[in-house]
Each structure stands twice: as C-alpha cells, then as structure tokens.
C-alpha positions in Angstrom: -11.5 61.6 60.4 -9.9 58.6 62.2 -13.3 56.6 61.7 -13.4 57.3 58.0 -9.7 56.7 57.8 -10.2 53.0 59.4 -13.3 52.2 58.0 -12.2 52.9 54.5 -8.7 50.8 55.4 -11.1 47.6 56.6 -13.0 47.7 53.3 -10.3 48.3 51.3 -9.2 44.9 53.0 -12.1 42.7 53.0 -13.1 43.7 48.8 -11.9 40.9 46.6 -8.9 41.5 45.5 -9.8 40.5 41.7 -11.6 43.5 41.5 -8.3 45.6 41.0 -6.9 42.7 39.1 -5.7 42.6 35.0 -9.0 41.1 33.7 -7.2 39.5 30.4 -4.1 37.0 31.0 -0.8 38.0 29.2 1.2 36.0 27.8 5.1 35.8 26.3 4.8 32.3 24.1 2.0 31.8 21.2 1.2 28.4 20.9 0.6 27.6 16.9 -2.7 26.5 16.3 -3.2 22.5 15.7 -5.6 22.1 12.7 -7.6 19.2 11.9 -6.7 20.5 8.2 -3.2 19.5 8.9 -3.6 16.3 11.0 -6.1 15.2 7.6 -3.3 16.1 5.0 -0.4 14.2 6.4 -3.0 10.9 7.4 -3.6 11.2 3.5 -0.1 11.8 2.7 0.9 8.9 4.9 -1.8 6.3 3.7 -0.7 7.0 -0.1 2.7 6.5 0.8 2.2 3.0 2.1 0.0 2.1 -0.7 2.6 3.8 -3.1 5.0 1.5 -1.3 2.6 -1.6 -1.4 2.7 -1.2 -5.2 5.9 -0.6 -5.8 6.8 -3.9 -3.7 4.5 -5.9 -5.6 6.4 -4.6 -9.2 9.5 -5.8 -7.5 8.1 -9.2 -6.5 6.1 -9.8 -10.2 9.5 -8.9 -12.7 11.7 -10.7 -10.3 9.5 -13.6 -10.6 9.1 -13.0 -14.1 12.7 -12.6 -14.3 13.2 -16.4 -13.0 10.3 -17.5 -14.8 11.9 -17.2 -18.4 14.3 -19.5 -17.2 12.3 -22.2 -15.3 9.7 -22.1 -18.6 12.6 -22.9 -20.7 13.6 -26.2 -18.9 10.0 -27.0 -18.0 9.1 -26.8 -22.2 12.7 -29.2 -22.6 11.4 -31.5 -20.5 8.2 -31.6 -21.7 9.1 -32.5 -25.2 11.6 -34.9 -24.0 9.3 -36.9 -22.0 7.7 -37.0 -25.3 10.1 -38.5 -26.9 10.8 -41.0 -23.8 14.1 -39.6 -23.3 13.5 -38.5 -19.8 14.2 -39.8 -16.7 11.2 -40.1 -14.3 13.4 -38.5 -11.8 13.5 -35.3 -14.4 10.2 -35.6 -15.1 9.0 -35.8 -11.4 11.0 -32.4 -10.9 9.9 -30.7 -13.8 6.8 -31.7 -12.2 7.1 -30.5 -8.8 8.6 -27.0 -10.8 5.0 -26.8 -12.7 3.2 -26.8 -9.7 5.6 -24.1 -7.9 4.9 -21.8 -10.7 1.3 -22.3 -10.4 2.0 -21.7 -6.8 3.5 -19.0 -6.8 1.1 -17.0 -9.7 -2.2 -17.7 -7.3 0.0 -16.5 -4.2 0.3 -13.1 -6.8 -3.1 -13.5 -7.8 -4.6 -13.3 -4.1 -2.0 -10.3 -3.0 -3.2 -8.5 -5.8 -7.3 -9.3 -4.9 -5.8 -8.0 -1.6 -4.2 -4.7 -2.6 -7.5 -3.8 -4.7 -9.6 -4.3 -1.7 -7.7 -2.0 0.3 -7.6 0.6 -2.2 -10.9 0.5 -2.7 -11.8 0.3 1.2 -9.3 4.0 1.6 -11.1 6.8 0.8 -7.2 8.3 0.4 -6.7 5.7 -2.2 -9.9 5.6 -3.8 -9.2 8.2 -6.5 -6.2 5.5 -7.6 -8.6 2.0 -7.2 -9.6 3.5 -11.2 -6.3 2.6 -12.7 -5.5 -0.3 -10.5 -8.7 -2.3 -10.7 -8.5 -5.0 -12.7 -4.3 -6.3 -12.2 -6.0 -9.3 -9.9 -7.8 -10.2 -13.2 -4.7 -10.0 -15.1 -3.3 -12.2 -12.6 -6.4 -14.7 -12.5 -5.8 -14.8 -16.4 -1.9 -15.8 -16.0 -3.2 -18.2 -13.5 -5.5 -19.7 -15.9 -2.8 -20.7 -18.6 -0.1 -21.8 -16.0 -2.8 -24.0 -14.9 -2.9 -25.2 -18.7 0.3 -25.6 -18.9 1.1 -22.2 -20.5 3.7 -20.8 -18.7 5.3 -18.4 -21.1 1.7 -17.1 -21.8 1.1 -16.4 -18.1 4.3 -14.5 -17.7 3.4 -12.4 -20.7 -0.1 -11.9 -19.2 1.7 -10.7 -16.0 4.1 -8.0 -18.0 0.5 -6.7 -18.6 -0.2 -6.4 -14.7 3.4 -4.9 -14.2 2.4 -2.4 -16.9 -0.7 -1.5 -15.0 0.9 -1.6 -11.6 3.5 1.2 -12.8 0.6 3.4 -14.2 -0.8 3.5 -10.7 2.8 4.1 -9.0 2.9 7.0 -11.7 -0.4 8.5 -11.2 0.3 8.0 -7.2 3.6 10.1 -7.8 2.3 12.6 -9.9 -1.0 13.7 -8.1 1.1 14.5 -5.0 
C-alpha cells in the first residue's frame, strides 16, 4: 500500500499542472470594443469640420474685401474721370494706378483659393456630397476677375456677392446635414 501510495504521489507530481488548471481566463475590467465604425465617423466628422471652416474663412476674407472694395472703387472711378478731365496729378493718377492693379491682385489671389478649395472638395470623398453646391464659386470669381481686369470694379464686387451667396449655401448645407 506504500508502493501505490508513492507511486501515485510521483505521478501526481510529474502531470502538468495545466491539466487541473481554469481552462478560460477571468477577468474584472471589460475593455470597450474599438470600432472601425467609430474611427470612420469622427475622420468624416473631422474632415467636414475643416472644410466647414475652410469655407467659412474664405466668406470672411471675400465680404471683408468687398467691404474695402466699395471704398477703393469709389476713388479709383474719381480719379478716373478726373484724369479725364486733366485735373489729376500724375502722382494721383500713378496711385490710383498701382490701387487698380491691387484689386486685380487681390481678386486672382481669391480666384486661385477658390480653384483650390473646389479641388479638395472634390478629391474628399467626406466632402464630395457638398463639391454639388460649391462647384462653380472659382467661376464666379474668374468672372469678377474678368471685369476688374476691364476696369469694372464695382461689377466684379457684385459678381463676388454672388460667390459669397454660394459659399454660405454650402456652409448651410455643411451644417445642416450633420
């Protein structure tokens, strides 16, 4: 009885030990499941933030500068007609000059952020779905270009109140479709 007493004691030692073991680990913490789901709606949240944003900075940028346009257009048309009527000094008329081409300036510098800002929303599959309503303000700004380049300054600001119109119907559709 010994013998069998031993023997069983020695093979009771030398099994594996896993054998009597829990086969399924416990725990006390749940981790919360990371979903791609998730991860895909805040990129798409994030991305139509900064284009919101993107927008909305170039609104504040176009009636600002339309703002100080309605001013400068002014002078630039006194000016004009006074050079007309040789009552200008060439110092005046060399600034009203050097204003003209700052305007124009300044409308292809909109003109080529705009082309810019369509590109991207077309290249974002997160702003795709808004590319509809905003394709087509780097026209409108191509347009105002045009008649600042003739000379038509209060024209081209008027053709730009048409892009700001179009620019707040994306920002609106951007907010709304949230």
């Amino acid at each position: 009885m010994k013998r069998i007493a031993t023997t069983l004691l020695t093979l009771l030692l030398l099994a594996p030990s896993t054998a009597f073991s829990q086969t399924r680990n416990r725990s006390t913490s749940r981790q919360k499941p990371t979903t791609t789901a998730t991860a895909a709606a805040q990129r798409v949240a994030q991305v139509r933030t900064q284009g919101a944003t993107r927008v909305a900075d170039q609104i504040k940028f176009l009636t600002r500068f339309i703002y100080l346009l309605g001013g400068v257009s002014s002078s630039i048309a006194a000016v004009d007609e006074a050079a007309r009527r040789n009552e200008a000094s060439p110092a005046v008329v060399q600034q009203n000059q050097a204003s003209k081409v700052q305007v124009k300036t300044s409308i292809q510098g909109f003109r080529e952020t705009l082309d810019k800002l369509e590109i991207d929303f077309r290249a974002a599959p997160e702003l795709q779905p808004y590319y509809i309503k905003l394709a087509g303000v780097a026209a409108g700004a191509a347009t105002a270009e045009e008649q600042a380049a003739r000379n038509q300054f209060d024209a081209a600001g008027r053709q730009l109140l048409t892009v700001i119109n179009r620019l707040t119907d994306v920002l609106l559709l951007m907010r709304t479709t949230e």
